[in-house]
KOLBA-475148 format. One line per field, with one value per residue (C-alpha): x, y, z; residue number from 1. Coordinates in nm, 3 decimals, padded with zeros to 5 digits, always signed. Layout:
// KOLBA-475148
X <- c(X; ...)
Y <- c(Y; ...)
Z <- c(Z; ...)
nr <- c(NUM; ...)
END
This chain:
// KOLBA-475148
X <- c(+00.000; +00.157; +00.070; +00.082; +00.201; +00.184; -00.062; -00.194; -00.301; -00.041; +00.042; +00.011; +00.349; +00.565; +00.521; +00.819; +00.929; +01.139; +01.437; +01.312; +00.964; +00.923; +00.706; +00.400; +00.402; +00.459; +00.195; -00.019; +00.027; +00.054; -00.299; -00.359; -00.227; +00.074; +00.307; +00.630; +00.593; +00.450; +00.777; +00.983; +00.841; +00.934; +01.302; +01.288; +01.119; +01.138; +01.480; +01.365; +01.003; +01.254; +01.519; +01.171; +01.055; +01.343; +01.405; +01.085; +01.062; +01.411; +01.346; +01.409; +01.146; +00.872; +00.988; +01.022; +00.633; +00.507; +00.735; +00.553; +00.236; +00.300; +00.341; +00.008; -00.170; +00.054; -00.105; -00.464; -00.407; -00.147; -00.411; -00.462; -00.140; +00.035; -00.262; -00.061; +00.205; +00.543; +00.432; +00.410; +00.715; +00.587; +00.228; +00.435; +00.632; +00.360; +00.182; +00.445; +00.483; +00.117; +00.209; +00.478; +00.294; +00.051; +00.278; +00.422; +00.042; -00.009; +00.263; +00.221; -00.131; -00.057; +00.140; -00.084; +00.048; +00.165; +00.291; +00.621; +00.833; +00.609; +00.766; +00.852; +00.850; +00.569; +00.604; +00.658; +00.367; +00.414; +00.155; +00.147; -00.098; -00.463; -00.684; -00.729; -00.363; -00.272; -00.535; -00.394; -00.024; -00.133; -00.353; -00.064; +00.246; +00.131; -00.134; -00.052; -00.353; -00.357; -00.432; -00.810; -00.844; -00.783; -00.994; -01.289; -01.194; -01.218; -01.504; -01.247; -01.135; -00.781; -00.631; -00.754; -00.531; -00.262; -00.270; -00.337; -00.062; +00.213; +00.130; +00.129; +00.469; +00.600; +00.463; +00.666; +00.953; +00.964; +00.917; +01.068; +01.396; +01.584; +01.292; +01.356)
Y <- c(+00.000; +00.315; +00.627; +00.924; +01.206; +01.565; +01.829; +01.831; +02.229; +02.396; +02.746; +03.057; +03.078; +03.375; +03.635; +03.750; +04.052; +04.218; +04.486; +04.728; +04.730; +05.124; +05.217; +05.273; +04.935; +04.761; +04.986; +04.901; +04.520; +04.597; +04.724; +04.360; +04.161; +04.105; +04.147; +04.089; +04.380; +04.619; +04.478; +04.609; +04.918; +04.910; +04.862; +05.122; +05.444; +05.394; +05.549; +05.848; +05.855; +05.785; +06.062; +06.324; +06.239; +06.221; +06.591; +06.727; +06.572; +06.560; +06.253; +05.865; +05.659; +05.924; +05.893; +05.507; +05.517; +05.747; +05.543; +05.229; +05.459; +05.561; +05.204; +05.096; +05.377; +05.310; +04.939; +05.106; +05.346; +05.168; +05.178; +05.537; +05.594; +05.344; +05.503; +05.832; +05.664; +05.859; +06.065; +05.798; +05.877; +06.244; +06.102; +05.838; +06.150; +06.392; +06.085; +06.124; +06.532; +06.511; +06.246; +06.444; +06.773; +06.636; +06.496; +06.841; +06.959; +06.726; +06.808; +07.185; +07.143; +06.977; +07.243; +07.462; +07.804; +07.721; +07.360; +07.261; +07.289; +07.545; +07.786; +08.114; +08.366; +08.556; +08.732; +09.142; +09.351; +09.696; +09.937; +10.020; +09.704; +09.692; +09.490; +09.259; +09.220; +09.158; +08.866; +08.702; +08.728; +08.594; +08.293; +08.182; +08.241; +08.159; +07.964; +07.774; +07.807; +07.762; +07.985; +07.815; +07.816; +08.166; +08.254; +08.077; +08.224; +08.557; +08.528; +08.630; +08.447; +08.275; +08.588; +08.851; +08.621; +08.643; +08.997; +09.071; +08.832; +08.965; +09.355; +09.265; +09.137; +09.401; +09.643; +09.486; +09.452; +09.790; +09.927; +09.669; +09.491; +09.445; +09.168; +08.967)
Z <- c(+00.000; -00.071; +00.128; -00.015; +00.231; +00.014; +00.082; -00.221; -00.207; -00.441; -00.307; -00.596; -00.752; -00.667; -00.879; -01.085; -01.046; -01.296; -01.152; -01.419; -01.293; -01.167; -00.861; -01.040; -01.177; -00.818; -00.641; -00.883; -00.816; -00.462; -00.490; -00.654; -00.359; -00.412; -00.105; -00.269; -00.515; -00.207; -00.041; -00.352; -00.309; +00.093; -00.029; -00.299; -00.099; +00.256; +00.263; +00.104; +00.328; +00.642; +00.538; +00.505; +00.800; +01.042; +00.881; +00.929; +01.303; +01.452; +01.627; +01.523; +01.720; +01.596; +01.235; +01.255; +01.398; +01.158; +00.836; +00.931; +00.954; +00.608; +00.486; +00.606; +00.513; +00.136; +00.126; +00.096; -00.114; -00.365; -00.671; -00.683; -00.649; -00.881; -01.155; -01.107; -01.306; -01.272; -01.007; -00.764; -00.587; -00.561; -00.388; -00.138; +00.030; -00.003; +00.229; +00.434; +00.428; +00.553; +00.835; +00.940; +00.933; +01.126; +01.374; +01.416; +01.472; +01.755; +01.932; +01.927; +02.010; +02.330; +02.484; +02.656; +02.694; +03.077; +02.957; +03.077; +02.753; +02.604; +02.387; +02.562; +02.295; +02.151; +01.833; +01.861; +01.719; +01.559; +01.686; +01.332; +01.283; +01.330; +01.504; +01.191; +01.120; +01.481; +01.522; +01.142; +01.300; +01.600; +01.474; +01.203; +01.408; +01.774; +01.732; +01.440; +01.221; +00.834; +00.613; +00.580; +00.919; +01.007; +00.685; +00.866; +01.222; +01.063; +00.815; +00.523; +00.231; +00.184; -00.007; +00.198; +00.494; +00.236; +00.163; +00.549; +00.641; +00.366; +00.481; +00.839; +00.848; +00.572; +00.846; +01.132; +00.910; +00.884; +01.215; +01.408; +01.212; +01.534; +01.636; +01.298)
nr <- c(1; 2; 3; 4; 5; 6; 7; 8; 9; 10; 11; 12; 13; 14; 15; 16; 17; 18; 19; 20; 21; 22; 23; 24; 25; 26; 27; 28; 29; 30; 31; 32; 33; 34; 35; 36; 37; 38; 39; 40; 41; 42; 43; 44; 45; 46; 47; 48; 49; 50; 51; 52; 53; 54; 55; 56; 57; 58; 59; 60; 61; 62; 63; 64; 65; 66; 67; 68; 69; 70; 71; 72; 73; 74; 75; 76; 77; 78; 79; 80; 81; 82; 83; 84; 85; 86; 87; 88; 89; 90; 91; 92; 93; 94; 95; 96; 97; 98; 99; 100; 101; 102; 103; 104; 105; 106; 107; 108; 109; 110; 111; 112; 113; 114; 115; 116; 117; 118; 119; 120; 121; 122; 123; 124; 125; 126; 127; 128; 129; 130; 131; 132; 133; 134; 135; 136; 137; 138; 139; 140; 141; 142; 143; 144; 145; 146; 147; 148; 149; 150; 151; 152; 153; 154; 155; 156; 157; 158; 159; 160; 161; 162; 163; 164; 165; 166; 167; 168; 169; 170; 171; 172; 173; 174; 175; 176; 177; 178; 179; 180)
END
């Protein structure tokens, strides 16, 4: 009696991937499944994603969370960006740019104004500024606002922040160099 002792399930065959395949090919099958093109696209940008974000946030362990961050958040969204063809690289760090960026967000918005490690300073204001102007400064430079935000704090559009923002500090340039 013979006894036959294989599984007889065959597992998928490895896909083959070729070394000229470009990162909008292997997102693309990434988006498909297949884990050993998203982990040829691992080996091809996370030392570019890594070197953003340790620049943008100073600080290894929070750029090694936020690169593995990016990586998961790259697995879901590898068909839109591996349809963006050549600028795939371009939408992986801009993924990144907005982890970081949001990172940096966090951070400041957990310092209360009396928090230990607060920032001491507080930005100069020319008594040549109105009201208007001072708030702007103060939301963008203290604060930390964007541009949309302080446009819907202050019931303004973007380019009237803009405008208020480029003659406020034009204004303080002017009247107080010494502070800059």
């Amino acid at each position: 009696m013979t006894v036959i002792s294989q599984d007889h399930r065959a597992d998928p065959p490895a896909p083959v991937l070729d070394e000229g395949d470009d990162l909008a090919t292997l997102l693309g099958r990434s988006a498909l499944g297949e884990v050993a093109a998203f982990a040829r696209v691992y080996d091809m940008v996370s030392p570019r994603v890594f070197g953003l974000l340790l620049h943008l946030l100073d600080e290894r362990p929070t750029a090694e969370r936020l690169l593995q961050e990016v990586f998961v958040d790259l697995w879901s969204r590898a068909s839109a960006l591996g349809a963006s063809g050549s600028a795939a690289l371009d939408g992986v760090l801009a993924l990144a740019h907005r982890r970081a960026v949001a990172e940096l967000r966090a951070r400041r918005a957990g310092l209360g104004a009396d928090a230990p490690g607060a920032p001491e300073w507080t930005i100069p204001l020319s008594d040549a500024l109105d009201d208007h102007q001072h708030r702007v400064v103060r939301l963008a430079y203290e604060d930390g606002r964007t541009q949309g935000e302080i446009a819907a704090l202050t019931s303004t559009s973007v380019g009237s922040v803009r405008a208020t923002t480029r003659a406020a500090l034009t204004a303080m340039s002017t009247t107080a160099p010494a502070a800059f």
